[in-house]
MIZA-807564 format. One record per residue (C-alpha): y, x, z. Coordinates in steps of 0.001 Angstrom, whole numbers, plus 524288, in hexadecimal, padded with zeros to 5 digits. Each point is the difference from the previous one (the first is absolute). Layout:
YXZ...
END
This chain:
13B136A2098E01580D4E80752801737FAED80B547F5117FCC57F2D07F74E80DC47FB01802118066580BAB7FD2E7F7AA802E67F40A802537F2767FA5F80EB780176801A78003980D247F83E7FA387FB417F550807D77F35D800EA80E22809FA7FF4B7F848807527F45A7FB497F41B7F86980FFF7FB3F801A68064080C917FD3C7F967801E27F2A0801C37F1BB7FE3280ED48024F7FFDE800A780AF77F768806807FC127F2227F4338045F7F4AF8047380C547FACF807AB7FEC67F3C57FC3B809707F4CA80C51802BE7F660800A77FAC87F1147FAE880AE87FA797FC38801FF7F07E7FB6980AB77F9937FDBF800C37F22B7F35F8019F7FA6F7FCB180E3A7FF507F2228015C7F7177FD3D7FC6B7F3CF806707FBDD7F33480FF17FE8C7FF2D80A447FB7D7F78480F05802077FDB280B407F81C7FAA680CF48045D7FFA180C577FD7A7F9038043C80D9C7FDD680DCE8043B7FA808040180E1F7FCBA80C5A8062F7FBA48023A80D8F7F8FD807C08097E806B480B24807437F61E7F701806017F75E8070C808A67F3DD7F2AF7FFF57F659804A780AE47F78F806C8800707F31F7FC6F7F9A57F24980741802F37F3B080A037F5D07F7157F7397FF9C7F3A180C707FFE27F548808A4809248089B7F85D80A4980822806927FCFE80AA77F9DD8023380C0D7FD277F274809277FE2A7FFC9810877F9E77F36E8046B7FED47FC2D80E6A7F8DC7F363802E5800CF7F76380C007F81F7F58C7FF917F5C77F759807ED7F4647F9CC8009F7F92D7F629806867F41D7F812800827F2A17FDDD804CB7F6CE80A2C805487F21C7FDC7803677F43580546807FE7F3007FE948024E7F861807A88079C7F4ED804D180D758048A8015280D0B7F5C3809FE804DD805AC8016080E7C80E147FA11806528064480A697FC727FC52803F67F3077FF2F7F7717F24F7FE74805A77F1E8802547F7D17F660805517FE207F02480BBE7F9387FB1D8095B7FC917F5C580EBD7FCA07FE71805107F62A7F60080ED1805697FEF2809BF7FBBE7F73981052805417FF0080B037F75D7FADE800F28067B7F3267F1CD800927FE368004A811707FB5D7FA478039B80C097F55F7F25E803457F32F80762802BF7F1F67FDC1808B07FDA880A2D8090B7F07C7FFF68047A7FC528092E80AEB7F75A802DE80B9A8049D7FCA780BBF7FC38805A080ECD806297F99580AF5800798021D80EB7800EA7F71480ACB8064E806A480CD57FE737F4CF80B207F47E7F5F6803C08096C7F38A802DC806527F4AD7F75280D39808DE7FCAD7FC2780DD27FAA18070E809A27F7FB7F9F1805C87F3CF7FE30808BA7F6DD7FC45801707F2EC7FD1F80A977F4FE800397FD577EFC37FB4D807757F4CA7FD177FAEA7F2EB8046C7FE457F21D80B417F6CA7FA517FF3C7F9A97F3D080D5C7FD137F7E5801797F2537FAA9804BC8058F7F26F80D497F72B8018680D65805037FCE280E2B7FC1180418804FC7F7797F41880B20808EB7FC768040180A897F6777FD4180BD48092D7F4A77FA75806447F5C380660809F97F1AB7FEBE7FE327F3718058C808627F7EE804EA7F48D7F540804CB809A07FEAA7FD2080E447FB6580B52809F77FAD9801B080DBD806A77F88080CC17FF8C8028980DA6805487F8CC80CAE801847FF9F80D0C802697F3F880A3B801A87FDBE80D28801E27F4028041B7FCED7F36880B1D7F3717F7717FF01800857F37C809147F3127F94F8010D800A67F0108009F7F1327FEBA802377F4858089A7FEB1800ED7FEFC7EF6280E3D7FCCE7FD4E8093880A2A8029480FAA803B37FAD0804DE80C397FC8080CE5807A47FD79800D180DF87FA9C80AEA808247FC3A7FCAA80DBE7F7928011A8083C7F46E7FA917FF447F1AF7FE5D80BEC7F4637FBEC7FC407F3408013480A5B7F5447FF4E7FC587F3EA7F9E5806D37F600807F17FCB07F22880DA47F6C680157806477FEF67F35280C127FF1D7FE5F807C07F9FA7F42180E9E7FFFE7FA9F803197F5A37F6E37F2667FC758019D7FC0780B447F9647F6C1807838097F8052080C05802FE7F6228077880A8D7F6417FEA6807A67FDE7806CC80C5B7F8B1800BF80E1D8088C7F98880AC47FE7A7FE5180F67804227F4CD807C7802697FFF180EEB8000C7F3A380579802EE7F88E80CC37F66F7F210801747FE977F56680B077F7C27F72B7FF147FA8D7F3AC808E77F2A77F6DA7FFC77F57F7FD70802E77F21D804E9803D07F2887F9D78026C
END
């Protein structure tokens, strides 16, 4: 009767113990999806470091011209691609880019491989570009204007923040660099064109959107 007792107690303190524990609370956690198909939208912005392009020659007086451009662009870029494991995503792209003066407006298109480097809602980033950009034709609307006559190859680099808000919906920041040489820029004095030549860029971009 006494081994009874006793054994009906302990279960009685075990049954009220357990009863008093709080449920375990598992932390917010959300991790962006990590297979499968991908996109990218950014708002992307780039500015030319000093860049002296060479010389061209005054048409009527031989003399010899320097020209040094600063300028920027900005505008949307764009990528779709497959997320074959959480760390690793190839995918294609293009950049709709336009400058104030409208000599320098282009589309870059490109390959893209990116990296992921952690398996939680904030992660840093990293991404690789190569492709091919294509000159809008425009000029600056003035005497001695600039012109990309043919575009050439670009390459870029980014690293950057990606915040996830749910499983699909996710923000992103990047800072990084951007080349594009172009192939032919023509150059004109009193809208005469005066030469054309090959020219490289070297760029620093940021950008911030969206993926999905």
């Amino acid at each position: 009767m006494k081994k009874s007792f006793l054994f009906l107690v302990l279960m009685a303190v075990v049954v009220c113990s357990k009863a008093e524990q709080p449920p375990l609370l598992t932390p917010p956690h959300v991790e962006f999806k990590y297979y499968g198909f991908y996109g990218i939208v950014d708002y992307s912005f780039m500015t030319s470091f000093k860049n002296e392009s060479g010389q061209y020659m005054n048409p009527s007086t031989g003399d010899v011209v320097y020209a040094v451009d600063k300028y920027t662009l900005s505008g949307i870029t764009a990528i779709v691609g497959w997320q074959f494991r959480k760390e690793t995503a190839l995918g294609i792209g293009f950049s709709y880019l336009n400058d104030p003066d409208g000599s320098f407006s282009q589309i870059p298109v490109f390959l893209e491989f990116r990296s992921h480097y952690m398996r939680s809602r904030l992660t840093p980033f990293s991404s690789f570009q190569l492709g091919y950009s294509i000159p809008f034709g425009s000029k600056n609307a003035i005497d001695d204007y600039t012109r990309i006559d043919e575009g050439g190859i670009t390459m870029g680099l980014e690293g950057g923040l990606r915040f996830a808000i749910s499983q699909k919906i996710a923000l992103n920041f990047y800072l990084g660099y951007q080349m594009i040489h172009n192939n032919s820029v023509e150059r004109g004095f009193n809208s005469v064109a005066a030469t054309r030549m090959s020219e490289l860029y070297h760029h620093f971009k940021c950008g911030l959107g969206v993926n999905f």
